[in-house]
VOGU-3710 file (C-alpha; in Angstrom, 3 decimals, decimal comma):
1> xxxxxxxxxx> -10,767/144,636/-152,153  -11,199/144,812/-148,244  -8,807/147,699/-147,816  -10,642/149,583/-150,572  -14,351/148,713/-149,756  -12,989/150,520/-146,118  -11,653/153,210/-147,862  -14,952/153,854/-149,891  -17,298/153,221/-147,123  -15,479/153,514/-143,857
11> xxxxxxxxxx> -16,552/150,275/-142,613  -14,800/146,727/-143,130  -16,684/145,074/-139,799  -19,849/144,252/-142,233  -17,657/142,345/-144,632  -16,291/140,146/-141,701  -19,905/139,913/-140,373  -21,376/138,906/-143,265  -18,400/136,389/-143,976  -18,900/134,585/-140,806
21> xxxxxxxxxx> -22,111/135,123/-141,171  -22,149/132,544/-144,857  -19,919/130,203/-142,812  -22,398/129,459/-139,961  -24,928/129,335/-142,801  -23,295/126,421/-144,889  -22,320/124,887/-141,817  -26,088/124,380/-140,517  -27,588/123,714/-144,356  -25,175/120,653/-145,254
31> xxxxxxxxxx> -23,703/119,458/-141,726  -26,892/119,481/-139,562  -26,110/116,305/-138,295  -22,811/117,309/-137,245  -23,825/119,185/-133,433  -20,379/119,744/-131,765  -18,394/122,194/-133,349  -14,832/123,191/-132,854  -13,528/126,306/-134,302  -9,949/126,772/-134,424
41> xxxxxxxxxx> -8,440/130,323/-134,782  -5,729/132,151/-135,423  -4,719/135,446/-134,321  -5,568/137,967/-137,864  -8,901/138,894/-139,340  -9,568/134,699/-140,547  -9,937/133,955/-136,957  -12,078/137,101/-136,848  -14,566/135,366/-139,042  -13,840/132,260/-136,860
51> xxxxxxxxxx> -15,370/134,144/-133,989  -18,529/136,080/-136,185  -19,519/131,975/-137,273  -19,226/131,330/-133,695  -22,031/133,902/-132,603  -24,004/132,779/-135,457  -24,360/129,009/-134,685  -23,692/129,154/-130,667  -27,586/129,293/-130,180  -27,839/126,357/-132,834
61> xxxxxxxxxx> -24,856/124,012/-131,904  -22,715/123,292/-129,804  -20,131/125,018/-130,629  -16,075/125,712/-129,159  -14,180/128,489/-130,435  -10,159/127,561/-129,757  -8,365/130,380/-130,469  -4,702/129,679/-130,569  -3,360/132,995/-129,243  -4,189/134,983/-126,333
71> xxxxxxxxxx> -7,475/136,507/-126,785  -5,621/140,028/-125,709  -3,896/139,539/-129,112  -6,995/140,523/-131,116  -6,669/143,903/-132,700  -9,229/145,649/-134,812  -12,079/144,322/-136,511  -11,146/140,599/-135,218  -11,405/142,110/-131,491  -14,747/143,304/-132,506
81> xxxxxxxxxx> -15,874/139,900/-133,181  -14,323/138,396/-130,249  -15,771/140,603/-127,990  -19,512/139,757/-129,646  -19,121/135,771/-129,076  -20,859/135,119/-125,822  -20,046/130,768/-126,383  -17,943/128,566/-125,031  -13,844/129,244/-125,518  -11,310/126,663/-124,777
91> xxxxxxxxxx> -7,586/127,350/-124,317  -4,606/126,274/-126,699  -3,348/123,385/-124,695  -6,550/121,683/-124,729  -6,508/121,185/-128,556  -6,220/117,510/-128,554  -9,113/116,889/-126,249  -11,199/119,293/-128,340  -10,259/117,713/-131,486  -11,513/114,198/-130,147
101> xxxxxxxxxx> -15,133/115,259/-128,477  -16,373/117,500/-131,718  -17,850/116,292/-134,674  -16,682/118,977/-137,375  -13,651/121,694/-137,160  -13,656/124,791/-139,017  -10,534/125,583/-139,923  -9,704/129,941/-139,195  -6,260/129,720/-138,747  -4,625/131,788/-141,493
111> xxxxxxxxxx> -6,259/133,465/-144,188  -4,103/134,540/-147,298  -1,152/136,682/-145,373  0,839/133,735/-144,295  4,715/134,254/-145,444  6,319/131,574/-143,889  6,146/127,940/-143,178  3,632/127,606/-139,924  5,361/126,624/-136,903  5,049/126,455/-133,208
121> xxxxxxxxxx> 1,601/126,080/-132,002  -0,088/126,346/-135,847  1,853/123,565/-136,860  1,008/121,404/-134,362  -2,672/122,372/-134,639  -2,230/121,778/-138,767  -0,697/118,335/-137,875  -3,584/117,628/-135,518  -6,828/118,208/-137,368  -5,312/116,185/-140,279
131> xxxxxxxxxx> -4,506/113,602/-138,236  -8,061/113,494/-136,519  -9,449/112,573/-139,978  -12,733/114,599/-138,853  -14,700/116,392/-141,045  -12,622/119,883/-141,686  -14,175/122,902/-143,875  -11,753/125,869/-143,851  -12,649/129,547/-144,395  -11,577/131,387/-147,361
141> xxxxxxxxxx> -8,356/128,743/-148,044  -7,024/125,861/-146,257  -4,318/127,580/-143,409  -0,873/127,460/-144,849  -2,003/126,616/-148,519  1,343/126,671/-150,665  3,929/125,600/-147,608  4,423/122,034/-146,492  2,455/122,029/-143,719  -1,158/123,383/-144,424
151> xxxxxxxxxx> -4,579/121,838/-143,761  -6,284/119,261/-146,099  -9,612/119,864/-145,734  -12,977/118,523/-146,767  -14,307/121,785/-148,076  -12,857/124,876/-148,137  -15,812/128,071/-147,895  -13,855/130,998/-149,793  -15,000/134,432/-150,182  -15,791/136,164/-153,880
161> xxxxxxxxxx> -13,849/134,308/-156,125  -10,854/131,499/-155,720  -7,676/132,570/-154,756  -4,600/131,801/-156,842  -3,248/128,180/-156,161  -6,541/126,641/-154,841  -8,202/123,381/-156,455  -10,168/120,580/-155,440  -6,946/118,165/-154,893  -5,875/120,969/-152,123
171> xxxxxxxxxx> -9,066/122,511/-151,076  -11,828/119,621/-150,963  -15,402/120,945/-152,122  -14,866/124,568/-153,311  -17,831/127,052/-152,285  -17,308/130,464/-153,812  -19,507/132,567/-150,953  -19,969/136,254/-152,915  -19,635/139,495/-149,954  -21,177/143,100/-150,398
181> xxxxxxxxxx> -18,384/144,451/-151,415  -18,712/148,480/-152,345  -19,328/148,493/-156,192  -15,788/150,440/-156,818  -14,264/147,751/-154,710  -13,006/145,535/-157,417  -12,341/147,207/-160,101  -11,307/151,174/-159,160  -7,999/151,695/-158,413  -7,213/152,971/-154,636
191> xxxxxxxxxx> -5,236/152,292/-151,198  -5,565/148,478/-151,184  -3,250/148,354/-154,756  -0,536/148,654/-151,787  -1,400/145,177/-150,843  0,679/144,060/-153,828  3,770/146,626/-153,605  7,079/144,353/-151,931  8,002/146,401/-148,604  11,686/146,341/-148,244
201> xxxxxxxxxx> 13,148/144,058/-145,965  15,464/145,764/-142,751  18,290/143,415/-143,840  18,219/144,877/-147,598  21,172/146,366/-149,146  21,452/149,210/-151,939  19,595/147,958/-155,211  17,588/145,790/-153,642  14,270/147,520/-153,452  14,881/148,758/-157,380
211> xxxxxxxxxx> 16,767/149,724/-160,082  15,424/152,325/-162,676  16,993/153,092/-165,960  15,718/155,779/-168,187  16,155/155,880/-171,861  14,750/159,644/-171,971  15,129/163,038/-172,204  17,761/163,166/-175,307  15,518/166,422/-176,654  13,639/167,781/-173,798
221> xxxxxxxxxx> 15,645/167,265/-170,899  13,390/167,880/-168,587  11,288/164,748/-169,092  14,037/162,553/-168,204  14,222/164,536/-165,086  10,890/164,653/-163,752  10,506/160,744/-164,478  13,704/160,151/-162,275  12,842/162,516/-159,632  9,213/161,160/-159,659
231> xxxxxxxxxx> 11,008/156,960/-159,703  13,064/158,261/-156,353  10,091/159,967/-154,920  8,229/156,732/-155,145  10,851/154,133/-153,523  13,896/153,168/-156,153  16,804/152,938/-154,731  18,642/153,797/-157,743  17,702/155,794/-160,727  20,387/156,427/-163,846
241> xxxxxxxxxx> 19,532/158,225/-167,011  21,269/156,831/-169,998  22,193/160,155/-172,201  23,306/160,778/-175,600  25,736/163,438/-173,708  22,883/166,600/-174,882  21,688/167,337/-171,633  24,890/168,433/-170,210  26,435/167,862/-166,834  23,817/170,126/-164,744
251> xxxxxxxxxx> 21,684/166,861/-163,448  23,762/165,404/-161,202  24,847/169,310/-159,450  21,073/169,846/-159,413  19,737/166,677/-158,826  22,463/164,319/-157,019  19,885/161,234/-156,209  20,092/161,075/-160,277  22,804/159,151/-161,988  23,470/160,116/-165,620
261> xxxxxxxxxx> 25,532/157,744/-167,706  26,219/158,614/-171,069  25,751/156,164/-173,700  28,940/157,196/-175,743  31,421/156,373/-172,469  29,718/153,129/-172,076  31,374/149,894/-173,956  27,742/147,931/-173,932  24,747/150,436/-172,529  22,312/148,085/-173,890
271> xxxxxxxxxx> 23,896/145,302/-171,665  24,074/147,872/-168,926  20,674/148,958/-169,150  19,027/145,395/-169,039  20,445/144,781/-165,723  18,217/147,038/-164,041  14,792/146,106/-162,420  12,493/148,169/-164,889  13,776/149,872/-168,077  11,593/153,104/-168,918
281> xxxxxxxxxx> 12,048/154,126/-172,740  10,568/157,151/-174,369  9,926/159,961/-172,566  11,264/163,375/-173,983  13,225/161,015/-176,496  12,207/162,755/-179,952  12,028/161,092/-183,017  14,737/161,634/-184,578  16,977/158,818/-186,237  19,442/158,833/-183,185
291> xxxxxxxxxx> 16,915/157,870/-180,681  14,652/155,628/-182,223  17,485/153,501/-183,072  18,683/153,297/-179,568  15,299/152,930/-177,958  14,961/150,036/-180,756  18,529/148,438/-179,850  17,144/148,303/-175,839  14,016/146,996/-176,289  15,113/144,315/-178,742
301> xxxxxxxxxx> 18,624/143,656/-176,315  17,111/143,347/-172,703  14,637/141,302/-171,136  13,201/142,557/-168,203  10,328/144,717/-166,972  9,611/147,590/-169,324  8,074/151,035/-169,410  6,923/152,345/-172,884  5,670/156,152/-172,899  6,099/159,186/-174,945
311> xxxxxxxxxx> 8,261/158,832/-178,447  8,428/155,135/-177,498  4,800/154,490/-178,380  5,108/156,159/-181,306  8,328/153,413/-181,988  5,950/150,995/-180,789  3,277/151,746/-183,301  5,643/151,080/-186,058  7,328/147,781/-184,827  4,649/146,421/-181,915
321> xxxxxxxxxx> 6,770/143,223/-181,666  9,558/145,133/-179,704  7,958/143,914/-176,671  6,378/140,607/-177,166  6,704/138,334/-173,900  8,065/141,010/-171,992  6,109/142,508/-168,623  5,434/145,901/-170,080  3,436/149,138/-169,342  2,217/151,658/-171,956
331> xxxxxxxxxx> 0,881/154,423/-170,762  -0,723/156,608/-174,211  -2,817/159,709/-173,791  -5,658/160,026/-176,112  -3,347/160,985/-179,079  -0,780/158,436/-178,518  -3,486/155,476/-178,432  -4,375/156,574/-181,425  -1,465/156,485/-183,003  -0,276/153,136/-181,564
341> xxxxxxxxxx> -3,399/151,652/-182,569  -5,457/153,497/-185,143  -8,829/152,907/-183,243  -10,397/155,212/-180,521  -9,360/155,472/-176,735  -11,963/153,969/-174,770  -12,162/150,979/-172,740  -13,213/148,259/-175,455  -10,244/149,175/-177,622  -7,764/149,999/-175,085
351> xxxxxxxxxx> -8,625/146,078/-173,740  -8,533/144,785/-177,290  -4,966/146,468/-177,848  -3,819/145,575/-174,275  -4,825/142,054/-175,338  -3,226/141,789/-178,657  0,349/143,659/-177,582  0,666/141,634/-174,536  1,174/144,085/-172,155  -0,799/146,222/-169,655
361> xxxxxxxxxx> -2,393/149,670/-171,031  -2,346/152,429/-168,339  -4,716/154,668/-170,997  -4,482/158,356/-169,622  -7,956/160,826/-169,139  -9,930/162,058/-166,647  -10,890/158,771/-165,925  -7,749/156,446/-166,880  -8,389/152,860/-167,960  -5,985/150,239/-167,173
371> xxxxxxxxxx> -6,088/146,677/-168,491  -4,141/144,014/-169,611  -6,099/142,450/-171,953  -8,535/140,750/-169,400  -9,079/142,710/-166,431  -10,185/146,367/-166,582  -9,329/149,155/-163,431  -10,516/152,744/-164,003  -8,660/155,528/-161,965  -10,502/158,319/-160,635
381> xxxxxxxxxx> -9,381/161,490/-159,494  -7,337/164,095/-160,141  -8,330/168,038/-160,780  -7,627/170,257/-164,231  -3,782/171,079/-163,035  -2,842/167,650/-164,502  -2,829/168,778/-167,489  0,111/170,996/-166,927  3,628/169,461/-168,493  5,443/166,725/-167,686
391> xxxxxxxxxx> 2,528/164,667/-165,342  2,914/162,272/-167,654  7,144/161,826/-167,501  6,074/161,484/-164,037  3,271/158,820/-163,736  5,556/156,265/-165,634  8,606/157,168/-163,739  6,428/156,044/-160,285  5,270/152,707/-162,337  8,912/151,913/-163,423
401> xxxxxxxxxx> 9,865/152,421/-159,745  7,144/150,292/-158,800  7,806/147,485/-161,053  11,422/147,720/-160,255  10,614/146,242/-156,838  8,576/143,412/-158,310  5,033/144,980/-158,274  2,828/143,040/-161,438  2,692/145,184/-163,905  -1,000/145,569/-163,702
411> xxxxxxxxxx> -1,075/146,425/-159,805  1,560/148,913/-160,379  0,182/150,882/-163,293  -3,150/151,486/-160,873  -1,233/152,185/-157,662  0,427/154,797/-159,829  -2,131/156,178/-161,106  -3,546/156,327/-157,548  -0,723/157,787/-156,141  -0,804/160,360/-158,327
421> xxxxxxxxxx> -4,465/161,603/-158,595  -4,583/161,844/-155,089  -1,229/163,724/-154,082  -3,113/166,100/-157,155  -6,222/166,142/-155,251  -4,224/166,805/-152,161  -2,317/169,834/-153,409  -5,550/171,431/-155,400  -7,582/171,472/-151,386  -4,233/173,322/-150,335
431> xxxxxxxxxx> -3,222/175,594/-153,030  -6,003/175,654/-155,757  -4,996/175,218/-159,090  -1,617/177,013/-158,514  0,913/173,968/-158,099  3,439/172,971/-159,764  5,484/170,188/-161,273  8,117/170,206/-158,092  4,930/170,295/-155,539  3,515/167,327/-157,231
441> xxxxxxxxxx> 6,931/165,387/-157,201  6,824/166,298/-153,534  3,847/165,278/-152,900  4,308/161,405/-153,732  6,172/160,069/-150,839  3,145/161,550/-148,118  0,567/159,806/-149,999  2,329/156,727/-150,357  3,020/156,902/-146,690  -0,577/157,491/-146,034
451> xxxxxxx> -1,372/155,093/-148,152  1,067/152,243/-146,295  -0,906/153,544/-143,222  -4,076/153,063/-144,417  -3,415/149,542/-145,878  -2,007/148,241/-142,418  -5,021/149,296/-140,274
//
């Protein structure tokens, strides 16, 4: 939400401000009594809002902001509110005394990015404050929340809604503090999706960072195609087709990232197929008997993330329970949500039908809906060249690459759909509406990069 209210309004400052802002508010309503303040912070955007508190009670406390890093290490919007507190500040080393002459210590240590166990100079700041037994309120969750060594605080002042893992018995007095988010913050797909995609470590190895295998393209050929090139484009490390032998032996000359196996050479493709990170079924499959029984056998003999589009919604809509419990994506146009669910594509049904199949609905239009049941996203975007074949083969080739990696299922069906719309958008202010298929596969890995870019600002 913070990465796309600053990519709808160019600003992210005024949600710090306004976060500190609440903090210094609660503070003065229900600890008046408590005058000496100590505010401990660490180096990202939670010690930022350490800082913005500062400014707003230094004239009405007395308050210390201890900032545990270099004040030269502030970048960005925390910088901003360094540079803005005119109080006292009090070096790392002095934490101890600090700790014993205040009366209350907010807690801005680490927001929700920590990935490790603290250590260092956070740990022994952690270990400190709980061992001063004075009153602690931490901002937006308790710092290291979910490792072993994390705060244990007597209120915890979080911002819009609780964040996943927090109760009372690890976060004291909750106090939900709502920010002005942009109104397409929430719940419009855009940049900060990215927050949720699993960047490959430098130590990974081939298959790591996903494993694609497409059940598709047995009658048009080319669907199976554009949904691998599109999976590649987008991150997988490895992308097979599984063939009924049809399609020749022209991908791999033409395409060499692209791995066909054919089913017939195989002793177990079923077993084969299940061992990769996302299984895609449908596209350019046909209905004939052939392929609906395979697509049948794989959905009903692996277990792992799934991708349902084309032909395989139409298999769906005959025998729904091919995915229950399963982390799946559908992704119907207009036509095919009809047909999967006999009712009319708009967002009360496709969230009723998302609901009742289990699974996350990526419902295509000019406008797509995505929802699993609970949450709704709507995807903007795009230009009238979409419509041209195979953008569709290609949207659920970039969410099976996505989910290969581990992206929810939810997350990854609205960073696709992002990623998509805009490398459209993109090519439409360049070339008009004369781009093609290849251009648009071409497109993906720019936007994503810009994208990555964006998100780490």
């Amino acid at each position: 939400m913070d990465i796309n209210h600053r990519y709808l309004t160019g600003d992210s400052f005024s949600l710090m401000d306004s976060a500190g802002k609440a903090v210094a508010e609660y503070v003065l309503t229900n600890y008046h009594g408590k005058q000496r303040v100590l505010i401990v912070c660490g180096p990202g955007n939670n010690g930022g809002d350490g800082f913005v508190a500062g400014s707003y009670l230094e004239s009405r406390a007395d308050v210390t902001v201890l900032p545990l890093v270099s004040t030269e290490m502030y970048s960005g919007d925390a910088r901003k509110a360094m540079l803005r507190y005119t109080g006292r500040i009090s070096a790392a080393d002095s934490i101890a005394e600090e700790i014993d002459r205040t009366d209350l210590i907010l807690d801005c240590i680490f927001g929700t990015g920590i990935g490790k166990e603290p250590s260092g100079i956070y740990r022994e700041a952690i270990e400190l404050i709980n061992a001063s037994g004075k009153e602690t309120v931490s901002v937006d969750i308790p710092s290291g929340l979910g490792r072993d060594t994390v705060i244990k605080p007597h209120c915890t002042i979080t911002f819009h809604d609780f964040k996943e893992g927090m109760s009372e018995e690890n976060c004291g007095q909750i106090h939900v503090v709502r920010l002005n988010y942009h109104e397409k913050s929430e719940n419009y797909s855009g940049p900060g999706e990215f927050a949720y995609f699993p960047y490959p470590s430098r130590s990974s190895h081939k298959g790591m960072n996903g494993t694609v295998a497409l059940v598709s393209g047995w009658e048009f050929h080319g669907s199976a195609v554009m949904a691998a090139e599109s999976a590649g484009e987008a991150g997988a490390d490895l992308v097979k087709i599984y063939s009924n032998g049809t399609d020749g032996d022209s991908i791999p000359f033409l395409h060499p990232s692209i791995i066909v196996r054919k089913i017939g050479s195989i002793e177990d493709p079923v077993k084969e197929i299940g061992k990769s990170g996302c299984v895609m079924v449908g596209s350019g499959m046909g209905r004939g008997k052939e392929s609906m029984d395979f697509m049948e056998k794989t959905l009903k003999g692996t277990t792992g993330n799934l991708v349902i589009d084309a032909d395989g919604i139409h298999l769906l809509s005959e025998k729904p329970s091919l995915i229950s419990g399963r982390k799946a994506v559908i992704t119907p146009h207009a036509g095919e949500f009809r047909d999967l669910t006999g009712m009319e594509p708009d967002e009360k049904n496709a969230r009723k039908a998302a609901a009742d199949l289990g699974a996350v609905l990526l419902l295509k239009g000019r406008v797509d809906i995505i929802t699993d049941g609970t949450r709704v996203i709507y995807s903007e975007g795009g230009n009238q060249r979409l419509t041209m074949g195979g953008t569709g083969d290609m949207l659920a080739g970039v969410v099976a690459s996505f989910m290969s990696k581990g992206m929810p299922p939810l997350w990854a069906a609205s960073l696709a759909s992002y990623v998509l719309k805009r490398s459209a958008d993109s090519l439409f202010e360049e070339k008009s509406i004369w781009y093609d298929q290849q251009d648009l596969m071409n497109m993906i890995p720019g936007t994503l990069k810009w994208t990555e870019s964006f998100c780490r600002q």
